[in-house]
N, C-alpha and C positions, 0 to 999 in steps of 0.2 A: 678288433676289440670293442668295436661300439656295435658289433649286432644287437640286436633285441632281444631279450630272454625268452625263451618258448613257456608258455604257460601250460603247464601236465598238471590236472586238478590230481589223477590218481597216483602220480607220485608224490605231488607237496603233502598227499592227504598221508602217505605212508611214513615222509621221511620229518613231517610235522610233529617234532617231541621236544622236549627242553634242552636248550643247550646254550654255552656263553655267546656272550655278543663280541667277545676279542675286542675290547679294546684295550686291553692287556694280553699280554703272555707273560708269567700265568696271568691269571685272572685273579680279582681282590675276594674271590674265595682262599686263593692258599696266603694271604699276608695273615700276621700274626703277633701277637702281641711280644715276643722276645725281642721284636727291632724297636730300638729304643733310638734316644738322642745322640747318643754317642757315635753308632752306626751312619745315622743320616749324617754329621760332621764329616766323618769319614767319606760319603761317596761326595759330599760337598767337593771336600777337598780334590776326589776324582775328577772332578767333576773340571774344576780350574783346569789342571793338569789338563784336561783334551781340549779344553778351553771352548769355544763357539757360541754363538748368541745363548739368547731364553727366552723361554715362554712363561709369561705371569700367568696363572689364574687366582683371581676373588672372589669367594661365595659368598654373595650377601642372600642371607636366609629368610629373609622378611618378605610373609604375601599380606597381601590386606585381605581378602577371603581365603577360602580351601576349597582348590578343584577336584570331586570325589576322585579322580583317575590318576592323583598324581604320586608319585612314587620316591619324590627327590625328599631331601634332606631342609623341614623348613621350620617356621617360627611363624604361624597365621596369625596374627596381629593388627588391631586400626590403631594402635599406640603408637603413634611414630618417632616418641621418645624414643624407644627401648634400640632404635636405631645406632645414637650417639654412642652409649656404654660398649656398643660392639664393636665399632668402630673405633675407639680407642684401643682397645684388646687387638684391634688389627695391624693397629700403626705399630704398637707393642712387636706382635709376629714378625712384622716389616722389618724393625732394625733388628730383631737377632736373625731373618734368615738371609737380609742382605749381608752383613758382617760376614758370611761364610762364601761369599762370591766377589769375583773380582767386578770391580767398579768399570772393566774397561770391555765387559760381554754388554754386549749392543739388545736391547727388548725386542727381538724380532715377530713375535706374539703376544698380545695382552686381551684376555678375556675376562667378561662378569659375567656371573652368571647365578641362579639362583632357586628356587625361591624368586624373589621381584629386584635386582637391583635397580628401575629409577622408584622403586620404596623410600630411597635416600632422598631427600630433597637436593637441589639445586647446588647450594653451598656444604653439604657432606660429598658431593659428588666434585665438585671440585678440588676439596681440599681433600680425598683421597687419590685423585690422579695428583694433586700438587706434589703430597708424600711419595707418593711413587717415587716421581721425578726426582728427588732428594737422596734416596736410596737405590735406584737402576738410573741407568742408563737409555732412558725413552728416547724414542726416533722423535725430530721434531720434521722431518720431512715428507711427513704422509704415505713414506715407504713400507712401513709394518701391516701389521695386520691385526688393527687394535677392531675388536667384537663385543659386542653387548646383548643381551638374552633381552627384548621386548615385550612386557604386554599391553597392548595397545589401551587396555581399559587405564595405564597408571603412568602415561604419556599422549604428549602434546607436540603441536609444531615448535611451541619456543623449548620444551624438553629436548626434543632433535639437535635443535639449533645448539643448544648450549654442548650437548654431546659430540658433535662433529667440531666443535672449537675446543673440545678437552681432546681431540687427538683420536676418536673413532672411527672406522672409514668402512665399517662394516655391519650389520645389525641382522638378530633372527628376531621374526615374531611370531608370537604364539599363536594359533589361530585355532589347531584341532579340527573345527567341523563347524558351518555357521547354521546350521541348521536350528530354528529357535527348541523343536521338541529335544533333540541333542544336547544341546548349551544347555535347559532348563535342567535335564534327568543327570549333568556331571557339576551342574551348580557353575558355571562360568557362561556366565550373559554377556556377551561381546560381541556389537551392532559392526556389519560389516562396513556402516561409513566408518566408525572411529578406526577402524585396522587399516582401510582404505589411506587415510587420511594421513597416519603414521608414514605408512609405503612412500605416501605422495611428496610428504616433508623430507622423508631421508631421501629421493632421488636429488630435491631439492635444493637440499645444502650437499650433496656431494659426495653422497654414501658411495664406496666403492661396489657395495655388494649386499645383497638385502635376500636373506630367507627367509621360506614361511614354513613353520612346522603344523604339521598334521598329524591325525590319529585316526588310525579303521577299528574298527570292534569296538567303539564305544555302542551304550542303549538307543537302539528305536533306532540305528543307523540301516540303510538300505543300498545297494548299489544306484538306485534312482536319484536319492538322497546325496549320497555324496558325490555322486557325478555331478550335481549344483552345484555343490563346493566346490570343486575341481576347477569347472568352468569359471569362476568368478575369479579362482587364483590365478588360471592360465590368462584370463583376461588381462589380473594387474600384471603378470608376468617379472614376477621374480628370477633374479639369479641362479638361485636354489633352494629346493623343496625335501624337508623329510618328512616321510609319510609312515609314522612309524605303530607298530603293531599294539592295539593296548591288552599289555598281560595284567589278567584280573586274577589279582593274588589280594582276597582280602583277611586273608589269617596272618599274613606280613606287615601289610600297610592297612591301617585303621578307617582312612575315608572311602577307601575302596568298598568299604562294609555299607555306605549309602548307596550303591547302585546293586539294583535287583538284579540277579543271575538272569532270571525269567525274559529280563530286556534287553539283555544282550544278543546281540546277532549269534545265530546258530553257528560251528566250526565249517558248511559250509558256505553262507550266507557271505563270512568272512572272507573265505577264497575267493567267491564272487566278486565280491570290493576290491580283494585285491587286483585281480586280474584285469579288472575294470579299470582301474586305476594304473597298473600298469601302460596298457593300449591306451588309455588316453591323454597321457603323458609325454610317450615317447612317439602318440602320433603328431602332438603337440611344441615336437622338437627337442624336446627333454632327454641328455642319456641318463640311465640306469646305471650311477658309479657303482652302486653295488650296496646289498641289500633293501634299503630304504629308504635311499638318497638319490635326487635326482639333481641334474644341474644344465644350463643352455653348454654347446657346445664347446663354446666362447671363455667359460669360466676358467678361471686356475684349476679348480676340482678336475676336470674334465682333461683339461691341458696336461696338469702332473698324471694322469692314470693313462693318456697317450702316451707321456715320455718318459714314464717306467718312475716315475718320484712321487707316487703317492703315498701316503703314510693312514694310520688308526691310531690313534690316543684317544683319553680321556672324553673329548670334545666327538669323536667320532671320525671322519676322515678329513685326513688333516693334507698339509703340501709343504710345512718343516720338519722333515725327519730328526735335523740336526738340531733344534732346540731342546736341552735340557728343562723339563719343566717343573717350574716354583710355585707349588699351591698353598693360598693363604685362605685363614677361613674355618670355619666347623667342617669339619667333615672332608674336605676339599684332601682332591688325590692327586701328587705329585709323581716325578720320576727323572731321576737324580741323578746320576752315574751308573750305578748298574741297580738302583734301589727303585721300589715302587714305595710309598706311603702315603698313611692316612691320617689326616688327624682326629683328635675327637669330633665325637658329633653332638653334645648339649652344649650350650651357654655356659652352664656354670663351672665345668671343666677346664675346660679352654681358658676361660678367666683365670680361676684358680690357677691352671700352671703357668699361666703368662704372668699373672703376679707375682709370682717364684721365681721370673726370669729363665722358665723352661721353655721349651720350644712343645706346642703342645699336641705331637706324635702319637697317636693311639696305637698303630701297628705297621709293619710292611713288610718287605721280602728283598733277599736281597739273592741275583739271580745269578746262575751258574751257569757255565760254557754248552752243558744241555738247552738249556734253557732258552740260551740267546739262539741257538741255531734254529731250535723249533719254531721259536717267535721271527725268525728269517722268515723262514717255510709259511707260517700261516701269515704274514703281514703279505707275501709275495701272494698267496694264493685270493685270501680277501680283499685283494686291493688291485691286482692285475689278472686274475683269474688265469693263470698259469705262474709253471715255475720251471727252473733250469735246473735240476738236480744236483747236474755234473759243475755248473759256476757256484751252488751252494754250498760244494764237497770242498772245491778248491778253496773256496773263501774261508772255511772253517777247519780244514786242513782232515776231513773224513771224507771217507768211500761213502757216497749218497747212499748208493744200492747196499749195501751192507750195514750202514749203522739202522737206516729206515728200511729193513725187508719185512718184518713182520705188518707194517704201517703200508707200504705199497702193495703186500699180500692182502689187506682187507680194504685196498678201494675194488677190489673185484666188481662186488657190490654195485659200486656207482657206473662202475665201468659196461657194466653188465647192461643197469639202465640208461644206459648211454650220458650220463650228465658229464662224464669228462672220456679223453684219450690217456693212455700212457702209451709214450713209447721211448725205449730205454729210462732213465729218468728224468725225460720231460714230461710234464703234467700241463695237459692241457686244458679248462674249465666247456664243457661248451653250454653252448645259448641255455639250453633248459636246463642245465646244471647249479646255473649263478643265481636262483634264490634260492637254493639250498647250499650254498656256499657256506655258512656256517657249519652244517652236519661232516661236507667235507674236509674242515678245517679239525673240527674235534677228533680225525683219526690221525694227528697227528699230538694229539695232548694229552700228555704221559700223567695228567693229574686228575683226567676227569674219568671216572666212575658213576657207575650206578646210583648212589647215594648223594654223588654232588653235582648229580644233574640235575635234583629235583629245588637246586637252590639258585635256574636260570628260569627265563622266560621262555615259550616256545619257539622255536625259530621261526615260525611264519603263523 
């Protein structure tokens, strides 16, 4: 399972079209406004009933600039007021959606993420972990897997320091590309000493585990260019590294309208990066968990996809399957018992229903016995690049080859280009197949269509 992926520029180039990133089955294309508060209570309640930890996520939405390439859900802002009022509206969300969980499920994941959460200062970030603790059940033994999303431009050594005494033991940071013509044309100037520096503090005080995310296809990037990059990262030598694809959608997201098409890397300028980046990764001792994620051998990441436990949520690839997760926050997407949701996404909504003493749910899905078996099938395939058919029949009590013949009839295709095996219904992924793992996942998803493929990013 840890071969190296075969790089085939004339297949990526063929099987390169839009499709989901699965970190859902479905995907929060099918959630929808009919699921309301009452529903979410309801899987709550399921939820108790099968009982087993949780995972918290917080969206704090506050950046102090806008990086043209970025696509999340945020609030750009140098008013570091406007922090407080949301913050209160959070603690609001906190006691109605702890109320619906029992006090004796253990927090075996806790994430921020954002937007910038250390935007908060020192004493809001406090006294939002304090609240937690008041309403979950926080590990005080450094056992969980509490994470925080970094930008190194809006932290410090004593920043770190106070974060790994609130109970942190893990951290991503932002980095993208340090190339200055780079940084200048996506508007985020961030000097590799301050990144450096961050790294060096969180080994410091005792971070369990330190990522550094990246971006290919942004302006004026080159394979020359970002092998610099690469090299400085493999130097500090993080944990784990996402290297992820930037989709330039600027009819969707409004900052992406400041970077010129004209300077973006050509489609295959981009496979060049990629590929580049690949080989020097994993000649680097880096595996390829799978699409865009890379981690040392050593990791849990790495560890779970040898011993058949790895998992995809929300956050990307994750190693607790069994946590139910509690998203507080604008926008922020949970998943509940058998439910995905979302909440609103402005400030003033959220408020609004929170002042009502509503829970403030925009839309979700709530998923059927189709549903959960697909999402078997694609979690199995994207996360361990193979699958047992006949242990996913038994498990959901259907004939593999019969319920999925039409679905095993059109991997032909793949099979043809050699990216996987079938034989009976085991599905095997091979080496050149796994960066096109997503295209193979979507002939198993019974909701994506011609029309709502043009509402994903391209696979590679």
């Amino acid at each position: 399972m840890q071969a190296n992926p075969i790089f085939d520029a004339d297949l990526i180039r063929r099987y390169d079209k839009a499709g989901p990133r699965y970190t859902s089955y479905p995907t929060a294309v099918q959630f929808h406004g009919g699921f309301d508060e009452d529903q979410y209570r309801q899987q709550a309640a399921l939820s108790n009933a099968r009982g087993g930890p949780l995972s918290l996520y917080f969206h704090i939405p506050f950046c102090d600039t806008v990086c043209f390439y970025c696509a999340c859900n945020k609030v750009v802002t140098k008013i570091r007021a406007k922090a407080q009022p949301y913050l209160d509206d959070v603690y609001r969300e906190m006691a109605l959606q702890s109320a619906l969980f029992d006090r004796d499920r253990p927090v075996e994941q806790l994430h921020w993420g954002g937007g910038t959460p250390t935007f908060l200062s020192v004493e809001q970030m406090r006294e939002l972990m304090a609240r937690t603790g008041e309403h979950f059940q926080l590990k005080t033994d450094d056992t969980g897997e509490y994470s925080i999303e970094i930008d190194p431009r809006e932290a410090d050594a004593r920043t770190v320091a106070v974060l790994r005494e609130l109970g942190f033991n893990r951290m991503s940071l932002g980095v993208q590309d340090f190339d200055p013509k780079v940084q200048k044309a996506v508007n985020r100037i961030q000097s590799e000493a301050e990144t450096l520096a961050v790294l060096q503090a969180a080994r410091d005080e005792g971070f369990h585990g330190i990522s550094i995310d990246l971006i290919y296809g942004l302006p004026f990037q080159t394979v020359d260019s970002f092998l610099r990059t690469l090299d400085r990262v493999i130097e500090a030598s993080p944990d784990r590294l996402s290297v992820f694809n930037y989709a330039h959608l600027p009819t969707r997201f409004m900052p992406q309208r400041r970077i010129k098409d004209e300077e973006l890397p050509t489609p295959a300028a981009k496979l060049s990066i990629l590929e580049s980046t690949i080989h020097h990764l994993t000649s680097a001792g880096y595996v390829l968990i799978g699409m865009d994620h890379f981690a040392k051998p050593d990791d849990p990441l790495a560890r779970a996809q040898r011993e058949g436990s790895l998992y995809r949520n929300f956050q990307g690839y994750a190693t607790h399957a069994e946590c139910d997760l509690v998203a507080m926050g604008v926008s922020s997407i949970g998943q509940v018992g058998d439910a995905f949701s979302q909440n609103v996404k402005d400030l003033e909504t959220y408020h609004a229903m929170l002042a009502e003493g509503r829970l403030p749910i925009e839309r979700g899905f709530v998923v059927n016995d189709d549903d959960k078996l697909r999402r078997a099938v694609i979690t199995d395939l994207i996360c361990h690049f193979e699958l047992d058919g006949d242990a996913i029949g038994e498990r959901f009590g259907v004939d593999f080859g019969d319920y999925f013949a039409t679905e095993l009839e059109n991997l032909e295709p793949f099979i043809d280009d050699g990216l996987l095996t079938l034989e009976g219904s085991r599905i095997r992924v091979l080496p050149v197949g796994r960066l096109m793992i997503r295209n193979i996942c979507m002939t198993f998803d019974r909701y994506l269509d011609t029309s709502g493929e043009r509402r994903f990013s391209r696979t590679l």
